[in-house]
C-alpha positions as CSV (number, residue, x, y, z in Angstrom):
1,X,-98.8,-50.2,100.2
2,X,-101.0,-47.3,98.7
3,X,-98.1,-45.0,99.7
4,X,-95.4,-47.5,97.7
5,X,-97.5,-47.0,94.9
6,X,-98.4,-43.9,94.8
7,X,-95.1,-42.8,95.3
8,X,-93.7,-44.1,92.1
9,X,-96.9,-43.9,90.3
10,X,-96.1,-39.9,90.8
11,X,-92.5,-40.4,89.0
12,X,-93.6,-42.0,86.0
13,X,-93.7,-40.3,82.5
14,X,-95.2,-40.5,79.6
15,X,-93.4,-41.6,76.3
16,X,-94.5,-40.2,73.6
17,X,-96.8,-42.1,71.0
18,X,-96.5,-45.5,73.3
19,X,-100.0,-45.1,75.6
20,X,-99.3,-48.3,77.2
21,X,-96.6,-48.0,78.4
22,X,-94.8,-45.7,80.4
23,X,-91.4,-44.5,81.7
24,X,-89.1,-43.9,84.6
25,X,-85.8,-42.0,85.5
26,X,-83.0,-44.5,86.9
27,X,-82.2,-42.1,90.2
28,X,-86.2,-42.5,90.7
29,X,-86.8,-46.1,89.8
30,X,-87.9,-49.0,92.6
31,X,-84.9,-50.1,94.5
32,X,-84.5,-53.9,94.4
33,X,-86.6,-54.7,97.8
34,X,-89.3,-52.0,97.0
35,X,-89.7,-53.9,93.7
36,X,-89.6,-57.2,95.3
37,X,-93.1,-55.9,97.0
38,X,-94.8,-54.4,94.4
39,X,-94.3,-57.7,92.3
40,X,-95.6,-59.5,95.5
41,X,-98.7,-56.9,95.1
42,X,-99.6,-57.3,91.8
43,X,-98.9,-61.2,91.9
44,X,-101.7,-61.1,95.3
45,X,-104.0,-59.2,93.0
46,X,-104.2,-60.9,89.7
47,X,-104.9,-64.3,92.0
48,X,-108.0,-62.1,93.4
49,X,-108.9,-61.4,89.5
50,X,-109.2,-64.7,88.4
51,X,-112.4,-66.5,87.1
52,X,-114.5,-68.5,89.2
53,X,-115.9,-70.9,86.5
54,X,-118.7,-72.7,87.8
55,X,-117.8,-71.7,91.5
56,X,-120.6,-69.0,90.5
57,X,-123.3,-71.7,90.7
58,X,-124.2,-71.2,94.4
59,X,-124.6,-67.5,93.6
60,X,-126.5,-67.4,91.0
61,X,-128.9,-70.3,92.8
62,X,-129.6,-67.5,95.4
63,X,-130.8,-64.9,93.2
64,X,-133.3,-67.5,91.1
65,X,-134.6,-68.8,94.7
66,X,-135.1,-65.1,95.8
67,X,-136.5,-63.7,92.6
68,X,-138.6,-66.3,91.0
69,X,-139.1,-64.5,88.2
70,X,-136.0,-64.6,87.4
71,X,-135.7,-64.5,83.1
72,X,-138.7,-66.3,81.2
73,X,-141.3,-68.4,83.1
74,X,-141.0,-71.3,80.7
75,X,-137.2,-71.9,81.6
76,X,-136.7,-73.7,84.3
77,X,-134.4,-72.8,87.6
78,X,-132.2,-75.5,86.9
79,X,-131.6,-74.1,82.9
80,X,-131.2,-70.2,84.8
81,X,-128.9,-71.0,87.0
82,X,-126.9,-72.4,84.2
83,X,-127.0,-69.8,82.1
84,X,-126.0,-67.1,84.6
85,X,-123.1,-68.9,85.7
86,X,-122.0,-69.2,82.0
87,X,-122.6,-65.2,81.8
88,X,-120.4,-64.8,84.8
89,X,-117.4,-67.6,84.1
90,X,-115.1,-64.8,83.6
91,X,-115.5,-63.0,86.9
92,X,-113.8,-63.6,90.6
93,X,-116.5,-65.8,93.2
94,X,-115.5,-63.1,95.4
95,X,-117.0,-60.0,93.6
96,X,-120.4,-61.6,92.0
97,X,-121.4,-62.9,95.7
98,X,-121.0,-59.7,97.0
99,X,-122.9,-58.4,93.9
100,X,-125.9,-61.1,94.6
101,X,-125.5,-60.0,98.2
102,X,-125.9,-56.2,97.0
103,X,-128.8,-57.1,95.2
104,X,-130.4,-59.5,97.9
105,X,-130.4,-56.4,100.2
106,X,-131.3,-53.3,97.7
107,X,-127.6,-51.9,98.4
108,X,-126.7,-52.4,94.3
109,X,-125.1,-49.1,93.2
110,X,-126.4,-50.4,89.9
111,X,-129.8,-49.5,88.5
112,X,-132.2,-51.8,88.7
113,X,-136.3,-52.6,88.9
114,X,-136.1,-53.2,93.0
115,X,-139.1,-55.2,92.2
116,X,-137.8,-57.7,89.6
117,X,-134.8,-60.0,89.4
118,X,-131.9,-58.3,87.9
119,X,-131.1,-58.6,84.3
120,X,-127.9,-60.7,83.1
121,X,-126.1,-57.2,82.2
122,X,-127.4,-55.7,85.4
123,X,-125.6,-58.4,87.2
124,X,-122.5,-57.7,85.4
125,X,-122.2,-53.8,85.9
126,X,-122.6,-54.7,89.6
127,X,-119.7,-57.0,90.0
128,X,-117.5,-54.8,87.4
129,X,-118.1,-51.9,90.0
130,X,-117.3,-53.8,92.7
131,X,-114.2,-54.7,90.6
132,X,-112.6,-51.7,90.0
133,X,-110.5,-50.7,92.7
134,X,-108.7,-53.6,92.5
135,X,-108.1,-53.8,88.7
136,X,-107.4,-49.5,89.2
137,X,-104.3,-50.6,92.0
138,X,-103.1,-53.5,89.9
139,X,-103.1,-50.9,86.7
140,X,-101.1,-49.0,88.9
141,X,-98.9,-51.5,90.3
142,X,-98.2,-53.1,87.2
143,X,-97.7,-49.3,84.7
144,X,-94.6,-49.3,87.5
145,X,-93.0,-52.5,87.5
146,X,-93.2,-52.6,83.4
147,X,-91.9,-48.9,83.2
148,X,-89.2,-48.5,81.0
149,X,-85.8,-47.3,82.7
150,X,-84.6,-44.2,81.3
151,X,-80.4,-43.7,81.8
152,X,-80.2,-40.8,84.0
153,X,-78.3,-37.5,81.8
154,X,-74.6,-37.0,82.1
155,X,-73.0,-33.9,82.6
156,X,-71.8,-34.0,78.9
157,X,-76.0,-34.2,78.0
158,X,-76.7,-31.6,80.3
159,X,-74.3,-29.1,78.5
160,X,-75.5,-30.4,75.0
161,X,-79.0,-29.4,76.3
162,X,-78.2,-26.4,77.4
163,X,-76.2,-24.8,74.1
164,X,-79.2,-25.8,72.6
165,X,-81.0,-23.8,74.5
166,X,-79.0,-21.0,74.3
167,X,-78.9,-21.6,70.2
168,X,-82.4,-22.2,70.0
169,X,-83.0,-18.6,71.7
170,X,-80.8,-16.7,70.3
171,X,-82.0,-17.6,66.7
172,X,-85.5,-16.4,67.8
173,X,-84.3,-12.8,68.9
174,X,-85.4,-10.2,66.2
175,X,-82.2,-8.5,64.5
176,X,-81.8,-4.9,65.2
177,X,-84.3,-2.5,62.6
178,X,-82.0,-1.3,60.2
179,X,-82.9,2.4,59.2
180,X,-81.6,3.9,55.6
181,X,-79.7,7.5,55.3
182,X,-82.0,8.5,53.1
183,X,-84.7,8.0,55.7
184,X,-82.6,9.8,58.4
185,X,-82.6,12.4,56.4
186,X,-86.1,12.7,55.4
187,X,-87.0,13.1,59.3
188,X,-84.4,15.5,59.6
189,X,-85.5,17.7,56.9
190,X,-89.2,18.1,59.0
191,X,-87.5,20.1,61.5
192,X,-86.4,19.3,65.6
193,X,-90.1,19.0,66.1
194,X,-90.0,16.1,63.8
195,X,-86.8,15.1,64.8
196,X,-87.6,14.6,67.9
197,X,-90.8,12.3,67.4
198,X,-89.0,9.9,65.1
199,X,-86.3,9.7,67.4
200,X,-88.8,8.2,70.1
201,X,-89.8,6.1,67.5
202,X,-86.2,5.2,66.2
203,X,-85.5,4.4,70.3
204,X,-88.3,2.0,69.5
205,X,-86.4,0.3,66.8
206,X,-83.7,-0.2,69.1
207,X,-81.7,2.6,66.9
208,X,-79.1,5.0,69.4
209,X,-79.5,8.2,69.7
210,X,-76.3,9.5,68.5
211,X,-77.6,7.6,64.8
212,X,-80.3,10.2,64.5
């Protein structure tokens, strides 16, 4: 699956001033049955995504009855749990029990006072990092299936592109120097020794020879 994706991941471009959304050439686009599985992909990992709700309350049980100290002394477990589950309503069951597991066993990535209870926040940063590969794929997943199909160029655009081109360049060129008699003759009045040096410097100028 990583190579699916990273495959047309690779062919997508950027349209300008739209950041969300990207594009993709026709020729290079996902044929019908490789779409069929990335939509079968991102559908798998939005369902890992979703909310738990108050799933979250065994979870969060566990890190009051291991840390006892767990927020202020006067509040009671019951009135902790419930506010930690409300903190992490929004997150998968999935990811904040492997956080609380992380925690449990000092293997959090997340800083944290190894000799208190987590803070809410603390909590949170866990399970986002434990998160984020699977919201990167789906960002992947999904910037390919909502690309926007660009028509591939027909011969007739190639050849408009090209003349362009060509116009484009040739109205950057410099035009030849154009050197006055008057100034020919000024140089030849100094003599062949003079003649000669303002020759190299009219071959410069892109003047012939035979003008000097």
């Amino acid at each position: 699956m990583a190579d699916l994706t990273g495959l047309f991941h690779g062919r997508l471009q950027e349209i300008p001033g739209n950041f969300r959304r990207k594009a993709i050439s026709a020729s290079l686009a996902p044929a019908v049955a490789e779409r069929g599985v990335l939509e079968s992909r991102r559908d798998e990992l939005q369902a890992v995504l979703r909310q738990g709700g108050k799933a979250h309350q065994p979870a969060a049980a566990q890190l009051v009855f291991v840390f006892p100290a767990y927020g202020a002394d006067e509040i009671s477990d019951a009135a902790t749990i419930e506010r930690l589950v409300n903190t992490l309503t929004p997150y998968p069951v999935w990811a904040v029990a492997e956080a609380v597991h992380r925690f449990r066993h000092n293997r959090a990535v997340t800083p944290w006072d190894r000799g208190r209870c987590p803070t809410e926040p603390q909590i949170v940063a866990e399970v986002r990092a434990i998160m984020a590969p699977v919201e990167t794929e789906l960002h992947r997943v999904s910037s390919i299936l909502d690309a926007e199909v660009m028509p591939d160029p027909t011969d007739a655009d190639r050849a408009k592109v090209a003349r362009l081109a060509e116009d484009l360049a040739r109205s950057m060129r410099f035009p030849r120097n154009a050197v006055s008699e008057q100034e020919l003759a000024r140089v030849t009045e100094g003599g062949m020794g003079g003649l000669k040096l303002d020759r190299r410097i009219l071959s410069k100028a892109g003047v012939p020879s035979e003008a000097a």
